[in-house]
N, C-alpha and C positions, 0 to 999 in steps of 0.2 A: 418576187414578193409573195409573202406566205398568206394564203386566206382561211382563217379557221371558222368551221360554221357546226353547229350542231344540228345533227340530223335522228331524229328522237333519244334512242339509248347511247349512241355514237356518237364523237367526233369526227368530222370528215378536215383533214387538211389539203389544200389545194394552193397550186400557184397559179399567177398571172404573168404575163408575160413584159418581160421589159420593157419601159415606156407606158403603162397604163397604170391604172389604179382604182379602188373601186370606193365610188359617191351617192350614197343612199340605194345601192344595191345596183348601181350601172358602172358599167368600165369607161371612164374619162380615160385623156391621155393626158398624163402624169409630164408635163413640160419639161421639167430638168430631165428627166431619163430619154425624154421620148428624142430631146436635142442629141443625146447620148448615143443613142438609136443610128438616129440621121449620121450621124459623126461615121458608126461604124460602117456603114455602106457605102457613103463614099470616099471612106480613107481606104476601102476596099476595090474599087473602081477607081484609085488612081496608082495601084498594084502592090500597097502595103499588102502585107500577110494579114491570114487571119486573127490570129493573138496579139500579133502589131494594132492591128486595126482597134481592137478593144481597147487595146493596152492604151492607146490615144484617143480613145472616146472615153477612159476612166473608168471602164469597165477590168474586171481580174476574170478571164475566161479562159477553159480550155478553146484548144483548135475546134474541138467537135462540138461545143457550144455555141461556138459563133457561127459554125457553117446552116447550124438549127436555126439561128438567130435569121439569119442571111435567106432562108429557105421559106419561112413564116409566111405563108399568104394572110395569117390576120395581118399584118401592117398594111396591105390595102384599102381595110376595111371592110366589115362586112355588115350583118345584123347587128352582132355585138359589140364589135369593136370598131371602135374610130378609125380612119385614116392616118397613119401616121408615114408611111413612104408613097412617092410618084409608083405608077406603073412603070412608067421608063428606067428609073433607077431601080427599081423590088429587078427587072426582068435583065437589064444589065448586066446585074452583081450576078442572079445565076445564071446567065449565059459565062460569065468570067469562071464560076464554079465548076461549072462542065468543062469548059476547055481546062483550065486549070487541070480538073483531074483525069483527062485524058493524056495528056504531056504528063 
């Protein structure tokens, strides 16, 4: 999601990350994407591919967009942003990542 703000003489464009959105100046999570989200981690941890994975959460991603996606500690949660994956599943999907790329 693209976020345009002006900042004095500038434009500043910025995005947010999949799954959130922004509500009188706070990052909500953004329910249809955020289901989205969940979709691709654990069609990931049941050893779909990466671009599989999207491709069935109804996402159009590269390989190397998902593995970013997949890596995100904001979906934890933190100050800013809401929870929107378990620790067990965030920490799963990159242990599968590493092994993965070790093989």
């Amino acid at each position: 999601m693209w976020i345009k703000s002006s900042g004095g003489d500038k434009e500043v464009v910025r995005t947010i990350a999949q799954g959130y959105k922004i509500v009188d100046g706070q990052v909500v999570v953004f329910e249809g994407e955020a289901t989205k989200v969940k979709m691709v981690f654990n069609e990931y941890l049941r050893g779909t591919s990466l671009v599989g994975s999207a491709k069935k959460a109804g996402f159009n991603m590269t390989h190397s967009s998902v593995k970013r996606m997949l890596k995100k500690k904001i979906y934890l949660g933190d100050n800013y942003y809401p929870r929107i994956i378990d620790e067990d599943i965030f920490y799963k999907a990159n242990k599968m990542l590493e092994d993965r790329e070790k093989n």
